[in-house]
C-alpha positions as CSV (number, residue, x, y, z in Angstrom):
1,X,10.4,-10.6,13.2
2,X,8.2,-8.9,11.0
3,X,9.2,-6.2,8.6
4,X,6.9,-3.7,8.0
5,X,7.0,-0.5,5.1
6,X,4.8,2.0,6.1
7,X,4.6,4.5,3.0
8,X,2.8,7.5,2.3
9,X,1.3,6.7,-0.9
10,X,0.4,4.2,-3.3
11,X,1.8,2.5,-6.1
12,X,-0.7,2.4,-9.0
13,X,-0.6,-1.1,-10.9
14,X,2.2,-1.4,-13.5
15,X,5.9,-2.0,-13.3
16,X,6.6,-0.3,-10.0
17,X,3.8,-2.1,-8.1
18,X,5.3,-5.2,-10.1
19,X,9.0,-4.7,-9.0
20,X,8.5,-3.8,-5.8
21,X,6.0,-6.8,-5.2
22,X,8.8,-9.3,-6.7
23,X,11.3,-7.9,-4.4
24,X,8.8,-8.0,-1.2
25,X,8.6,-11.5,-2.0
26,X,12.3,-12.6,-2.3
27,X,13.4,-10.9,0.8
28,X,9.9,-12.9,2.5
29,X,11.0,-16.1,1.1
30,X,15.1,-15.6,1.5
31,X,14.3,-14.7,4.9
32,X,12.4,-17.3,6.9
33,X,15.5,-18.7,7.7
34,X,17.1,-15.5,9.6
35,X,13.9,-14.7,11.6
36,X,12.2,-12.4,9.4
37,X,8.5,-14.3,9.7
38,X,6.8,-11.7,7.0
39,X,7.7,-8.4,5.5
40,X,4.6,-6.0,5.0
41,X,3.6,-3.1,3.0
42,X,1.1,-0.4,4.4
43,X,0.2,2.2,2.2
44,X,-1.0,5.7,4.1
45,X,-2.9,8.2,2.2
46,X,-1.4,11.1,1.2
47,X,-2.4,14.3,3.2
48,X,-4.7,16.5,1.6
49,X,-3.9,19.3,3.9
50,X,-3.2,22.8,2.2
51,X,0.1,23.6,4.5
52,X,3.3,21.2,3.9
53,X,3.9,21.2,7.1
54,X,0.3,20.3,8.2
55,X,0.4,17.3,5.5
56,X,4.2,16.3,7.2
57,X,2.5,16.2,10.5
58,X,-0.8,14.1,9.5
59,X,1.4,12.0,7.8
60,X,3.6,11.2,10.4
61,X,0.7,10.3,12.7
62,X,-0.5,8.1,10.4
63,X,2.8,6.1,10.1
64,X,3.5,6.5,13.7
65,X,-0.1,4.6,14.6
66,X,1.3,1.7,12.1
67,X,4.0,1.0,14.9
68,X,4.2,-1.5,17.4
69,X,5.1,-1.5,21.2
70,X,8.9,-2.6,21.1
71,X,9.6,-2.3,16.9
72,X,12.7,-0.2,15.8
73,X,11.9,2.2,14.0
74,X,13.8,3.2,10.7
75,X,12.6,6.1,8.8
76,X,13.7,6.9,5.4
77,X,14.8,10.6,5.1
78,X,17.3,12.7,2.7
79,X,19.6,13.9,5.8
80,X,19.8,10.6,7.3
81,X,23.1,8.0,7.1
82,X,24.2,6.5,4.1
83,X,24.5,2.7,5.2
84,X,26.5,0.3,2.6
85,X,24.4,-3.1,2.4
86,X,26.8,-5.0,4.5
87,X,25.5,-2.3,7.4
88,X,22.0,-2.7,6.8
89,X,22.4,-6.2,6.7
90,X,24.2,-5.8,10.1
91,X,21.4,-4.5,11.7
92,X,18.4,-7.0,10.5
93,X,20.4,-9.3,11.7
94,X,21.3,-7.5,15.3
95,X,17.6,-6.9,15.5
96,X,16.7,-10.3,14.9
97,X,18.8,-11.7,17.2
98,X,17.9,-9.4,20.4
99,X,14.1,-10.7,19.8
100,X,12.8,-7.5,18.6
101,X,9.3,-8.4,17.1
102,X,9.4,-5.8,14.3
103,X,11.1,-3.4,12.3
104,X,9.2,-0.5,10.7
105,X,10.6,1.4,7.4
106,X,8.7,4.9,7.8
107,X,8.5,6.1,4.3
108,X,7.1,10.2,3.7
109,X,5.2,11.8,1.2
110,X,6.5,14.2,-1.3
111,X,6.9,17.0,1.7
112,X,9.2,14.4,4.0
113,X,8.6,13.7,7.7
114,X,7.7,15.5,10.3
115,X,10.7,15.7,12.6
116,X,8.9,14.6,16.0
117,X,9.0,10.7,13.6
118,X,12.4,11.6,13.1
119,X,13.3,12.0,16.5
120,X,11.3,9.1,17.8
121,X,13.5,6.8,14.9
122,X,16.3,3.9,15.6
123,X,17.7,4.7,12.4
124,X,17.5,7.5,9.4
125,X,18.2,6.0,6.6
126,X,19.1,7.9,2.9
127,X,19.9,6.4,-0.3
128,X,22.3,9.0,-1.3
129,X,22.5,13.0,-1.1
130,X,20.0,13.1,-3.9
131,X,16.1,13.6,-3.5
132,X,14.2,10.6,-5.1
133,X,10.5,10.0,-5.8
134,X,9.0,8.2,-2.6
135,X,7.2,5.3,-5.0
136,X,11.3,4.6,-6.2
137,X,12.7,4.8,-2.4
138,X,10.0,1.8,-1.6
139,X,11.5,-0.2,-4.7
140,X,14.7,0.4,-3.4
141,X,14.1,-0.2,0.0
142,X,12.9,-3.6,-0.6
143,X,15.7,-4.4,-3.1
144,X,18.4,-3.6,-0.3
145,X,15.9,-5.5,2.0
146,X,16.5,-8.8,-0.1
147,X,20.3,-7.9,-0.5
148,X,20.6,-8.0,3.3
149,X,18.9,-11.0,3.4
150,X,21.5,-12.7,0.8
151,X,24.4,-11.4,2.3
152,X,23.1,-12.9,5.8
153,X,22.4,-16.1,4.0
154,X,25.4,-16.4,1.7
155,X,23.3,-16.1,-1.3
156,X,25.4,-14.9,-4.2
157,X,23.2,-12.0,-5.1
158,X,25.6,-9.9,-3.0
159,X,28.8,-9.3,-5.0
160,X,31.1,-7.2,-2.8
């Protein structure tokens, strides 16, 4: 299965392109052995639309072309469920196992996503009730990505 972070935005070079690089490539390596064959990031250009909504929309088109026929869908969003990593792991490994080719982590810009991507989505995911930077939410996205990989392969990095 591939895993796929689609993200409006980019990370500029430095520590946050650094960390969230190092994490990309643990959960990769960690796991080959579960079914997860590569895990991708795709950065969209922000919208330079004058309206919010109008930017939300283009946005969302944009990550919504980044999606294949059959992928889950798993969008990142403040309103969304608040999954321990024992969940998330969970569901790699359900999605995995039913042969699902990929799984796409929708990530927004700074005005969120528009909610036809929201609808559309096999899971909304949040990191909390608090509103964080999108550049952070990719960081920690991957970091629970490699977690769930651990916990799935009895790695100790999981200490629950």
């Amino acid at each position: 299965m591939r895993v796929v972070i689609a993200a409006v935005g980019r990370l500029k070079a430095g520590p946050e392109r650094e960390l969230a690089e190092r994490f990309r490539a643990r959960t990769e390596k960690s796991g080959r052995g579960l079914g997860i064959r590569t895990v991708e990031i795709v950065e969209i250009r922000e919208s330079g639309a004058p309206q919010a909504e109008r930017r939300r929309l283009e946005e969302s088109i944009a990550l919504t072309n980044l999606i294949p026929d059959g992928a889950v869908l798993a969008v990142l969003d403040e309103k969304g469920d608040n999954l321990d990593s024992a969940t998330l792991a969970a569901d790699l490994r359900t999605w995995c196992d039913t042969g699902r080719a990929a799984v796409v982590f929708a990530i927004g810009g700074p005005d969120g996503l528009a909610p036809e991507i929201k609808k559309r989505a096999n899971l909304v995911l949040a990191f909390g009730a608090a509103t964080w930077p999108h550049q952070l939410v990719r960081i920690m996205l991957l970091e629970q990505l490699y977690r769930a990989a651990t916990i799935l392969s009895g790695h100790p990095y999981h200490r629950a």
